[in-house]
Backbone as JSON, one array per atom type, in Angstrom:
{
  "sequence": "XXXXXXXXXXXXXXXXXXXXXXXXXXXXXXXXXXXXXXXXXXXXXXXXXXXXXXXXXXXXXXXXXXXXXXXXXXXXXXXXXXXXXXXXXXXXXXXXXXXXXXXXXXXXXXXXXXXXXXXXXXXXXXXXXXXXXXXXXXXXXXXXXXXXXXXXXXXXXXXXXXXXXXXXXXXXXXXXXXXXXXXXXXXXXXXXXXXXXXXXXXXXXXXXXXXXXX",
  "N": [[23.29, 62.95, 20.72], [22.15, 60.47, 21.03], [19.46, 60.83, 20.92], [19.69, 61.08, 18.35], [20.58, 58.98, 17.51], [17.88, 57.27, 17.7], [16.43, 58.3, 16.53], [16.95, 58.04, 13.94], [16.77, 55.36, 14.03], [14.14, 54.6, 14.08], [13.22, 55.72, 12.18], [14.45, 54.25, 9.94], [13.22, 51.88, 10.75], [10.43, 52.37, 9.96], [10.66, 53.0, 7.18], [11.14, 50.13, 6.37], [8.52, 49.28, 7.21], [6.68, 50.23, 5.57], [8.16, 49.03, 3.3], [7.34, 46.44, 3.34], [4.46, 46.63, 3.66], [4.16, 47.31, 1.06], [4.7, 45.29, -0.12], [3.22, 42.18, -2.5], [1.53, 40.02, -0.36], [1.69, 36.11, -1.05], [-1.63, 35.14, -0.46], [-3.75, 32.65, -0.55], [-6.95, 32.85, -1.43], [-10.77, 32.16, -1.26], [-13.27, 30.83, -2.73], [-15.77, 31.52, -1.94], [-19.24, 31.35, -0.99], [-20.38, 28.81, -2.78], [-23.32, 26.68, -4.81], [-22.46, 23.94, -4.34], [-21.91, 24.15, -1.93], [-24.28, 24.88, -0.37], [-25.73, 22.9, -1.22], [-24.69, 20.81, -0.16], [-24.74, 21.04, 2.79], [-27.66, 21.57, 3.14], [-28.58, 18.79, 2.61], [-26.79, 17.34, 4.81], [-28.3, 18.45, 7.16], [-30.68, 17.43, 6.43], [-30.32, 14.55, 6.8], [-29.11, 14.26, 9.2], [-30.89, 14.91, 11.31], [-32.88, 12.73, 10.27], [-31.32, 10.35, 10.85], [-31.32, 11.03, 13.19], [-33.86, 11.12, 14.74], [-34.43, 8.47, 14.18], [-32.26, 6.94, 15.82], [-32.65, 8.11, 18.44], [-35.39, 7.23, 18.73], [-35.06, 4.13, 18.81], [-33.27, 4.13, 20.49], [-34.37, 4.79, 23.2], [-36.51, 2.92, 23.31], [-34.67, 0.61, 23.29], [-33.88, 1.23, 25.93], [-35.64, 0.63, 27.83], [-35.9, -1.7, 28.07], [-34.08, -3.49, 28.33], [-31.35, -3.84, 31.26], [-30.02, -1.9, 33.73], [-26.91, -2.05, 34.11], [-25.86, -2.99, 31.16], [-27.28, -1.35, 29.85], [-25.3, 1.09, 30.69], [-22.99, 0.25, 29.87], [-24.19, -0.25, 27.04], [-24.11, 3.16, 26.69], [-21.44, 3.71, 26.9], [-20.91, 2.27, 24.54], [-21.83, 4.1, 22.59], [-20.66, 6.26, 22.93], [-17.65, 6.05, 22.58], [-17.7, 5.42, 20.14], [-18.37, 7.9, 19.24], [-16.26, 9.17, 19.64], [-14.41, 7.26, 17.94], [-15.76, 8.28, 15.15], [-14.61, 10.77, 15.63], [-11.85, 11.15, 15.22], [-11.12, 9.65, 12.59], [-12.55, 12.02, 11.03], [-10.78, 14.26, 11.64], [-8.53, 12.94, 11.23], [-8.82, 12.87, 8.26], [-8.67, 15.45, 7.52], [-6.11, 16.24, 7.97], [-3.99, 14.5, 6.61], [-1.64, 13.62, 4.54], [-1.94, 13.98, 0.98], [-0.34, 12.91, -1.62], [1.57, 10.65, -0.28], [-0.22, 8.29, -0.67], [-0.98, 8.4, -3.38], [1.38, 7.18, -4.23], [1.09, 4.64, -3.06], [-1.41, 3.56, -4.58], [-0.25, 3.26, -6.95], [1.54, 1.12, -6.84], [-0.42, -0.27, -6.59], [-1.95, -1.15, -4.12], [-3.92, -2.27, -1.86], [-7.07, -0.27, -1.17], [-5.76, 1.95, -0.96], [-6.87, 3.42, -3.38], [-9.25, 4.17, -2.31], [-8.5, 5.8, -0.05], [-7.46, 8.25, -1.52], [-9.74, 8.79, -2.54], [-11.35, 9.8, -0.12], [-9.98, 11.69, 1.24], [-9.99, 13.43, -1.4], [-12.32, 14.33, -0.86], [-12.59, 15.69, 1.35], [-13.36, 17.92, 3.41], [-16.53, 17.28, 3.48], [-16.69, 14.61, 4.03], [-15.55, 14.98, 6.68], [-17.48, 16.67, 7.95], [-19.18, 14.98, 8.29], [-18.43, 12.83, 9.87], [-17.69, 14.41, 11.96], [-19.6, 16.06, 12.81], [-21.98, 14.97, 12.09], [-22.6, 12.04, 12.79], [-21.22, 12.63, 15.33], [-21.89, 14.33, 16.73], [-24.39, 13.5, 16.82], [-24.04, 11.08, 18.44], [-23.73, 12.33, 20.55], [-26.09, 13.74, 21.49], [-26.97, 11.23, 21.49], [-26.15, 9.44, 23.66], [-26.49, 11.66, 25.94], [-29.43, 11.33, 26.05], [-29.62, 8.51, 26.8], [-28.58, 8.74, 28.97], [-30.35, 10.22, 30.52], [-32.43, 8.81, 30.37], [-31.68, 5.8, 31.75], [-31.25, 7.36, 34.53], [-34.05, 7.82, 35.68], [-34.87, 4.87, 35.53], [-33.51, 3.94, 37.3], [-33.52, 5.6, 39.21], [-36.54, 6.19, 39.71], [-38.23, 6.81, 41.8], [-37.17, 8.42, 44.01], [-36.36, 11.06, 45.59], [-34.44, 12.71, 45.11], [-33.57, 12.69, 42.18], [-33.61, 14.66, 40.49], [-30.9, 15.53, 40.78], [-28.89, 12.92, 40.36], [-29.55, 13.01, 37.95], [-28.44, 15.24, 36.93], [-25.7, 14.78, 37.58], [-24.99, 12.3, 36.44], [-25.23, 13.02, 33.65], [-23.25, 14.9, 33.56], [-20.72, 13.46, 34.04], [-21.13, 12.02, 31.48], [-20.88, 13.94, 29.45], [-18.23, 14.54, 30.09], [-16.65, 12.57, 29.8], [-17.18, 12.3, 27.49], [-16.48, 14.8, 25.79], [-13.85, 14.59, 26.78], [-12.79, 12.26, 26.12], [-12.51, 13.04, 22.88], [-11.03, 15.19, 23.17], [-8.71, 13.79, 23.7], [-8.6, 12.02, 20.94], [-8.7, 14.12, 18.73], [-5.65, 14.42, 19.42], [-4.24, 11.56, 18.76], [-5.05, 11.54, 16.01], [-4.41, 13.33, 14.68], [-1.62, 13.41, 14.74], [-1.51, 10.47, 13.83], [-2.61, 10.87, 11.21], [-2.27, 9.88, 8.37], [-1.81, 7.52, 8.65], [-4.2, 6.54, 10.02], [-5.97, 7.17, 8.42], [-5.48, 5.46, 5.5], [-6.39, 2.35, 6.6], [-9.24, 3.6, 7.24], [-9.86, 3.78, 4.84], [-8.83, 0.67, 3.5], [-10.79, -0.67, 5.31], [-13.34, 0.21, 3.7], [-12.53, -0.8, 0.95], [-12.34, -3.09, 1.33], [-15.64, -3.7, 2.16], [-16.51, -2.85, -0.27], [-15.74, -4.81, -2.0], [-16.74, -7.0, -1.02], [-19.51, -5.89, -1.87], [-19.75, -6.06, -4.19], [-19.1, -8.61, -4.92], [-21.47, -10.07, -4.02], [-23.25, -8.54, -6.38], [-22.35, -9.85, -8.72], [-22.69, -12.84, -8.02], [-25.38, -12.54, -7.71], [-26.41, -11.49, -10.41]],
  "CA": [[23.71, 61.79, 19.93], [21.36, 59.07, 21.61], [18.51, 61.26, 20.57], [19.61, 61.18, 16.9], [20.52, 57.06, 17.07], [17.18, 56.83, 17.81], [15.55, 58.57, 15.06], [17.42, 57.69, 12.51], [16.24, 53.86, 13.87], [13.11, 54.42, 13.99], [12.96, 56.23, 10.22], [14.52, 53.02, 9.39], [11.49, 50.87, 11.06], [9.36, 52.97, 9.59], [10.49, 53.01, 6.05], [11.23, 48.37, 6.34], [7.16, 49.09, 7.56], [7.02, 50.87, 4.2], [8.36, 48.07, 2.17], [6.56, 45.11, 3.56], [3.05, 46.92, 3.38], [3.76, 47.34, -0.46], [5.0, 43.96, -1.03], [2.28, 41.71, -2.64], [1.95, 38.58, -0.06], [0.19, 35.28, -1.97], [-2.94, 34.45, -0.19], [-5.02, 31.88, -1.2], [-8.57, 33.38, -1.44], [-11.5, 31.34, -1.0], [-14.64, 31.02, -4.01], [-16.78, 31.86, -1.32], [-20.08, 29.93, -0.62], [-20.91, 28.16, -4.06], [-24.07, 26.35, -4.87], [-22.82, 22.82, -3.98], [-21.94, 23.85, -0.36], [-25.55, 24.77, 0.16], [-26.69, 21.81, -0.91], [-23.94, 19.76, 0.95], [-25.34, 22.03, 4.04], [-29.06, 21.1, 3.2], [-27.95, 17.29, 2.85], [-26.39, 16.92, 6.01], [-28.94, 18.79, 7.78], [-31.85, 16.4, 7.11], [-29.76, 13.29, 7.19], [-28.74, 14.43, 10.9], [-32.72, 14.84, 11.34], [-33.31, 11.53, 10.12], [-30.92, 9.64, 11.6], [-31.33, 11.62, 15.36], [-35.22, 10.84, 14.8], [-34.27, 6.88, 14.0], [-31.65, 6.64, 16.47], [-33.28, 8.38, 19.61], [-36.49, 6.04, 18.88], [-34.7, 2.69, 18.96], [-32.46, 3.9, 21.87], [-35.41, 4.78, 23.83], [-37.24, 1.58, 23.38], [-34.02, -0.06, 23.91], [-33.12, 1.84, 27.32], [-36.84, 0.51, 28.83], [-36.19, -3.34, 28.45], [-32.5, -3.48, 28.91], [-30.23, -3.79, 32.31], [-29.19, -0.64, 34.11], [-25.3, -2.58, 34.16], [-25.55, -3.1, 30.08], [-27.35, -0.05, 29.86], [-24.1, 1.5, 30.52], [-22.04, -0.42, 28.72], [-24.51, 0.71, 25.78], [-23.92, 4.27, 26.75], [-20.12, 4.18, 26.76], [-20.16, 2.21, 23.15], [-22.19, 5.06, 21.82], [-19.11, 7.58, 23.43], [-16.38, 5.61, 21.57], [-18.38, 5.29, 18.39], [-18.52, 8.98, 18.66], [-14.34, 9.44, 19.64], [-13.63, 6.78, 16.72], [-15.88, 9.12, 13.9], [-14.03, 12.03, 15.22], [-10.3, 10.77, 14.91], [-11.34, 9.98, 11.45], [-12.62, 13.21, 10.68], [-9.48, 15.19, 11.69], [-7.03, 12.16, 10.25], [-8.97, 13.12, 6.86], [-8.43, 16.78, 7.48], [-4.89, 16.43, 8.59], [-3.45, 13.86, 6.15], [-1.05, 14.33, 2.99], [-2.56, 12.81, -0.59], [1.28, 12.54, -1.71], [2.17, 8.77, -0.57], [-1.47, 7.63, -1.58], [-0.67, 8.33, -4.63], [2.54, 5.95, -4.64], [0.67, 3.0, -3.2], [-2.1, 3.38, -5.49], [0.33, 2.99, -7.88], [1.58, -0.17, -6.49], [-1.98, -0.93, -6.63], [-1.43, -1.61, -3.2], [-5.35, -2.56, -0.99], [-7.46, 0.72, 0.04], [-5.12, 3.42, -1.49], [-7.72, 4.02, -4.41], [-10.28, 4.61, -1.5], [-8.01, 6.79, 1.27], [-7.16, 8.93, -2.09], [-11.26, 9.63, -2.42], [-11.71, 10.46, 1.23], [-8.95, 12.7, 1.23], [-10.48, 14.4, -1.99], [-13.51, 14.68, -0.25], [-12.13, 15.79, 3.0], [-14.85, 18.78, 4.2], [-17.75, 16.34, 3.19], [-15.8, 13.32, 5.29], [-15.34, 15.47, 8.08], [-18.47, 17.16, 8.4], [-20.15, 13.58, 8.21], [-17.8, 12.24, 11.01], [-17.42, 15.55, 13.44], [-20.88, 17.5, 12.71], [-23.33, 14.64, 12.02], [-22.31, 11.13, 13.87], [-20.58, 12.54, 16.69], [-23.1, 15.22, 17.7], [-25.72, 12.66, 17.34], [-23.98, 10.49, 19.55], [-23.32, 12.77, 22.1], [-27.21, 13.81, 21.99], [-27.92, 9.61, 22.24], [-25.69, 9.15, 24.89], [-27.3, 12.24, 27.0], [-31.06, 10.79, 26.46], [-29.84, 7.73, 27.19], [-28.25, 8.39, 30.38], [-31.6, 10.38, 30.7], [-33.69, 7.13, 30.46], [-30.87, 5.06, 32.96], [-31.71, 7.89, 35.6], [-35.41, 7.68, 35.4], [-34.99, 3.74, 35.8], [-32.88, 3.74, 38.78], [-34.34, 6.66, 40.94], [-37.77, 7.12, 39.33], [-39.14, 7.16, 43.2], [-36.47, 9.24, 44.41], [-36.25, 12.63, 45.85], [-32.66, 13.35, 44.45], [-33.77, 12.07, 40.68], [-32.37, 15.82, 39.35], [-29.14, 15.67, 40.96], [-28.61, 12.35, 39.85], [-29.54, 12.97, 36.49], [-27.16, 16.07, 36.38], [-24.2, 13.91, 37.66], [-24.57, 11.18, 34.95], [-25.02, 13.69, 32.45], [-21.94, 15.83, 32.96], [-19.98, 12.23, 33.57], [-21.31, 11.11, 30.1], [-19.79, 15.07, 28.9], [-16.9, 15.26, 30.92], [-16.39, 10.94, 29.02], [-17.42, 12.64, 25.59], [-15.1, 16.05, 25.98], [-12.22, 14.21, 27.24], [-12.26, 11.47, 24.72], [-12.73, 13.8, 21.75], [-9.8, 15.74, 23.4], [-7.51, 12.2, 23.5], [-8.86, 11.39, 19.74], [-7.83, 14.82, 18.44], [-3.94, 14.48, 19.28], [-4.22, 10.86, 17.36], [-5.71, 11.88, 14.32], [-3.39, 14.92, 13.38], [-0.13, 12.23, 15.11], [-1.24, 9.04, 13.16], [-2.99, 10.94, 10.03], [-2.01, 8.89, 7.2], [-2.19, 5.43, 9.04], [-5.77, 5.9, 10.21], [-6.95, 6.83, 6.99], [-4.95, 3.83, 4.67], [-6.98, 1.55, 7.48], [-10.33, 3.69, 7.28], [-9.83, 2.66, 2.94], [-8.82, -0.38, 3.3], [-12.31, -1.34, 5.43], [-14.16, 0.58, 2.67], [-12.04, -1.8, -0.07], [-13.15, -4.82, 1.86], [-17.01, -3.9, 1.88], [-16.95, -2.26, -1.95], [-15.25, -6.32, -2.96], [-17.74, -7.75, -0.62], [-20.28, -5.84, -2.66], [-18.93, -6.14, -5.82], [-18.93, -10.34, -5.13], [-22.54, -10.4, -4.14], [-23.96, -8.12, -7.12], [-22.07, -10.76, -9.45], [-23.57, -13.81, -7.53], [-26.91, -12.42, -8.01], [-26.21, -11.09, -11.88]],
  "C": [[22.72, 60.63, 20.05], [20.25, 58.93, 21.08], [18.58, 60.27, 18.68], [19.96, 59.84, 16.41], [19.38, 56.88, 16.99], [15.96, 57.12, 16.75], [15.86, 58.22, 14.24], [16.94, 55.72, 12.43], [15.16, 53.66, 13.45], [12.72, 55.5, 12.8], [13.49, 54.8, 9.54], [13.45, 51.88, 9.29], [10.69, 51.24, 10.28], [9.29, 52.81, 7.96], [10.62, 50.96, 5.67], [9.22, 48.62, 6.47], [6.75, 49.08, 6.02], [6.82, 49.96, 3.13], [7.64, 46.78, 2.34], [5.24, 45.01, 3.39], [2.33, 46.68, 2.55], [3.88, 45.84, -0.93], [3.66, 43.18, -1.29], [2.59, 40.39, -1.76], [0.77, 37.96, -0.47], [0.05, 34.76, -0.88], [-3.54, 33.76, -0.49], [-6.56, 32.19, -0.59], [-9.63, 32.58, -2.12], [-12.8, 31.71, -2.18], [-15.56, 31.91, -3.26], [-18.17, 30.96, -1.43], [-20.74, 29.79, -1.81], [-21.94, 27.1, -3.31], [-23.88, 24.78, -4.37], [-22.49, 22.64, -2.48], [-23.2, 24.11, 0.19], [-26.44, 23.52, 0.04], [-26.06, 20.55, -0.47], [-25.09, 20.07, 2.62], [-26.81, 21.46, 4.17], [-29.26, 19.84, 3.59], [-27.75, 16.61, 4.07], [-27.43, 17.34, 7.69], [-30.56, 17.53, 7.96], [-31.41, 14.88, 7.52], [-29.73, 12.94, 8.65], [-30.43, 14.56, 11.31], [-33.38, 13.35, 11.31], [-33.31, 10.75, 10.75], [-30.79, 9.64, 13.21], [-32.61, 10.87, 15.66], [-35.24, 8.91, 14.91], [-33.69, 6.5, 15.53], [-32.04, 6.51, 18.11], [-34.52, 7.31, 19.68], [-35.77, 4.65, 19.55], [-33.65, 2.9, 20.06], [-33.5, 4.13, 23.16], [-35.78, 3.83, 24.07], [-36.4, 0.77, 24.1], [-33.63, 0.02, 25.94], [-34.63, 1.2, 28.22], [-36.49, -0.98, 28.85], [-34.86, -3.94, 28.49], [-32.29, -3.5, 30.43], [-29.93, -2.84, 32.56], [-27.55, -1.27, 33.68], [-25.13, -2.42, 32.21], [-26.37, -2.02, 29.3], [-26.22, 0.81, 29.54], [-23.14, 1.35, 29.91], [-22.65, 0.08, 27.3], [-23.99, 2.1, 25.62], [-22.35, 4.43, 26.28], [-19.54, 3.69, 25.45], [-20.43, 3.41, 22.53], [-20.79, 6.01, 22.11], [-18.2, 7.3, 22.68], [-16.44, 5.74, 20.56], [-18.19, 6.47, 18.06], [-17.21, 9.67, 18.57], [-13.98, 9.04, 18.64], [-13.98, 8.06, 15.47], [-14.79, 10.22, 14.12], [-12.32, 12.22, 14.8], [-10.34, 10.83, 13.44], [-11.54, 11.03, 10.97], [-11.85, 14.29, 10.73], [-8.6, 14.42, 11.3], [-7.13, 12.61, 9.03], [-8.44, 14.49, 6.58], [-6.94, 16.97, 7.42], [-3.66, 15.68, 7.77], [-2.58, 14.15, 4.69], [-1.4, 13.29, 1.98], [-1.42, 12.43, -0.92], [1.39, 10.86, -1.7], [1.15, 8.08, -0.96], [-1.39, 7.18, -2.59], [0.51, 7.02, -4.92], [2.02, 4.39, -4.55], [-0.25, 2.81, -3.94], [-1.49, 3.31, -6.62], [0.79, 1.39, -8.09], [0.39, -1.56, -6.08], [-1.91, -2.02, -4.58], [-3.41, -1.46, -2.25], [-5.92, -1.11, -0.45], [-6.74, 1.85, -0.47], [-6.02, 4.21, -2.06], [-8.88, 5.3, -3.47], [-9.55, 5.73, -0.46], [-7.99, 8.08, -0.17], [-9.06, 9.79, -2.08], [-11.73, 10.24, -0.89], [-10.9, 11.2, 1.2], [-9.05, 14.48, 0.24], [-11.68, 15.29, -1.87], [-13.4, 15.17, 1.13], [-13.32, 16.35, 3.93], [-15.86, 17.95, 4.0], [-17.24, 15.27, 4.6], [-15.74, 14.11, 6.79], [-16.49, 16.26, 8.82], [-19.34, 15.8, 8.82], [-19.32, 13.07, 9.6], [-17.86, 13.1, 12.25], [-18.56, 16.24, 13.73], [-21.91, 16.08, 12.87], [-23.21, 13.0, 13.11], [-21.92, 11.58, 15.35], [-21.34, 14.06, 17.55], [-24.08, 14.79, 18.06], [-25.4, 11.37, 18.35], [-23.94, 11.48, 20.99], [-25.04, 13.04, 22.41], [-28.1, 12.31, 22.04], [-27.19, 9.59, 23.42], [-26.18, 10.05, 26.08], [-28.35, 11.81, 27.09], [-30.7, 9.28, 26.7], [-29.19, 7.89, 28.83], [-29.08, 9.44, 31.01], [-32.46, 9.34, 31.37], [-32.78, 6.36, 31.79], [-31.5, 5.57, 34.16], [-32.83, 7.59, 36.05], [-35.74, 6.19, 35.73], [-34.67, 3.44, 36.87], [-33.49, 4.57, 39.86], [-35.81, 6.92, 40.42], [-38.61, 7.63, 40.66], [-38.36, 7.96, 44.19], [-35.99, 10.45, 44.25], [-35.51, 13.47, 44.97], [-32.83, 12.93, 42.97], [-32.8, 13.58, 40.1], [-31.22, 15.44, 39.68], [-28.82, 14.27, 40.59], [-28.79, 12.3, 37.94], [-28.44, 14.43, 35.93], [-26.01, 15.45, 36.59], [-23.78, 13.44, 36.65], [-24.64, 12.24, 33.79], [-24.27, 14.64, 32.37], [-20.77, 14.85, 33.6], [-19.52, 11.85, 31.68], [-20.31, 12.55, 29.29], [-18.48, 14.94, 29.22], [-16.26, 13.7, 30.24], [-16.0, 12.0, 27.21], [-16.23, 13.8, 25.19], [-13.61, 15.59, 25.84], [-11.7, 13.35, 26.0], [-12.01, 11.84, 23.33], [-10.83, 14.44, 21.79], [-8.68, 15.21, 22.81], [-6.93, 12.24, 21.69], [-8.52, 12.91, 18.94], [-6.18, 14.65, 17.62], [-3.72, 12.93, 18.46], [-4.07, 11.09, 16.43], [-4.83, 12.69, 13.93], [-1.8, 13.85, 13.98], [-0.17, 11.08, 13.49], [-2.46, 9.49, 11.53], [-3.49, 10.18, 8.59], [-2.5, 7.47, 7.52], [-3.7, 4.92, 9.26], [-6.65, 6.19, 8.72], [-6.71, 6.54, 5.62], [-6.27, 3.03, 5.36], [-8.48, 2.12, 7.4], [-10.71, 3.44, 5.21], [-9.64, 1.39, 2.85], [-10.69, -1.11, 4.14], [-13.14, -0.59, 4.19], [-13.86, -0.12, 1.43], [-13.01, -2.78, 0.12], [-14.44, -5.05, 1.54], [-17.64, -3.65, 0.56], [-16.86, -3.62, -2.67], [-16.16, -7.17, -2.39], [-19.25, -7.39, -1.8], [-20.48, -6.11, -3.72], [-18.97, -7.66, -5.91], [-20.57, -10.63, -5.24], [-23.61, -10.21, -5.68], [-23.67, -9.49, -8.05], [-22.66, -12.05, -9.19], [-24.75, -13.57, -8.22], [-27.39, -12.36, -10.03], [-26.1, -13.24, -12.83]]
}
């Protein structure tokens, strides 16, 4: 009897396997890599080139005639600068277009603008998580490069102090990224109303000057 409960279950499993195999489930299936993600891809590649090549110069220079004490303090804005892009870049990812839409109706400050970052999301987020916040993390390692080099240049222990500070400045950059994460997908919507509304502000700032000048 126990035998034959058990087959007759498992002909049941087998034929539910059966029916779920056949059923059609909707997927949303992807274009695949079209011509304007290669030249997003190209785009972002020399920009990040550009701006590493700009950035590393003038932090260099800076890190030789600077303060070890405000030195640091440089180092740890670059870290934040690179936590704030990335909050942004997963609020954009993470956010619903939906109420946008309502306050841009109510013509309400910055809506117009959160609605274009939102439509632009992969662009926005590659620019915030791929190209700012990798190039901070590679300023903040050459600069707490250069710090080392200032403080111990006549000392024995110069490596091991320069590996300390530079898996500090990681173990800063990691953690904060971590933090700025659980934000961004929490407060979604709110940080990026607030990252449109500063883009309002500077488009009406622009928008006042051209007219001045006109």
């Amino acid at each position: 009897m126990e035998r034959d409960k058990s087959g007759k279950k498992y002909i049941k499993l087998l034929d539910r396997y059966r029916e779920l195999s056949n059923e059609s489930i909707p997927v949303k299936k992807g274009t695949g890599i079209e011509k304007k993600h290669i030249v997003w891809g190209i785009t972002v590649t020399i920009i990040s080139f550009v701006l590493s090549i700009l950035i590393l110069f003038a932090s260099t220079s800076l890190f030789k005639s600077i303060s070890p004490p405000f030195a640091f303090l440089v180092v740890f804005g670059i870290i934040i600068i690179g936590v704030i892009f990335d909050v942004i870049g997963i609020s954009v990812t993470a956010a619903d277009e939906t109420p946008f839409h309502s306050m841009a109706s109510k013509k309400l400050r910055g809506a117009k603008q959160s609605i274009k970052l939102l439509r632009n999301a992969p662009k926005v987020s590659s620019f915030c998580n791929d190209v700012v916040g990798d190039i901070c993390s590679v300023v903040s390692g050459a600069a707490g490069t250069a710090i080392v080099y200032k403080l111990f240049i006549n000392s024995k222990n110069i490596s091991l102090y320069e590996v300390v500070l530079g898996a500090l400045i990681a173990a800063f950059t990691v953690g904060g990224k971590a933090f700025a994460k659980n934000i961004g997908i929490n407060n979604a919507n709110y940080i990026v109303y607030k990252v449109g509304r500063t883009l309002s502000f500077f488009q009406s700032m622009k928008k006042k000057k051209s007219e001045r000048i006109q």
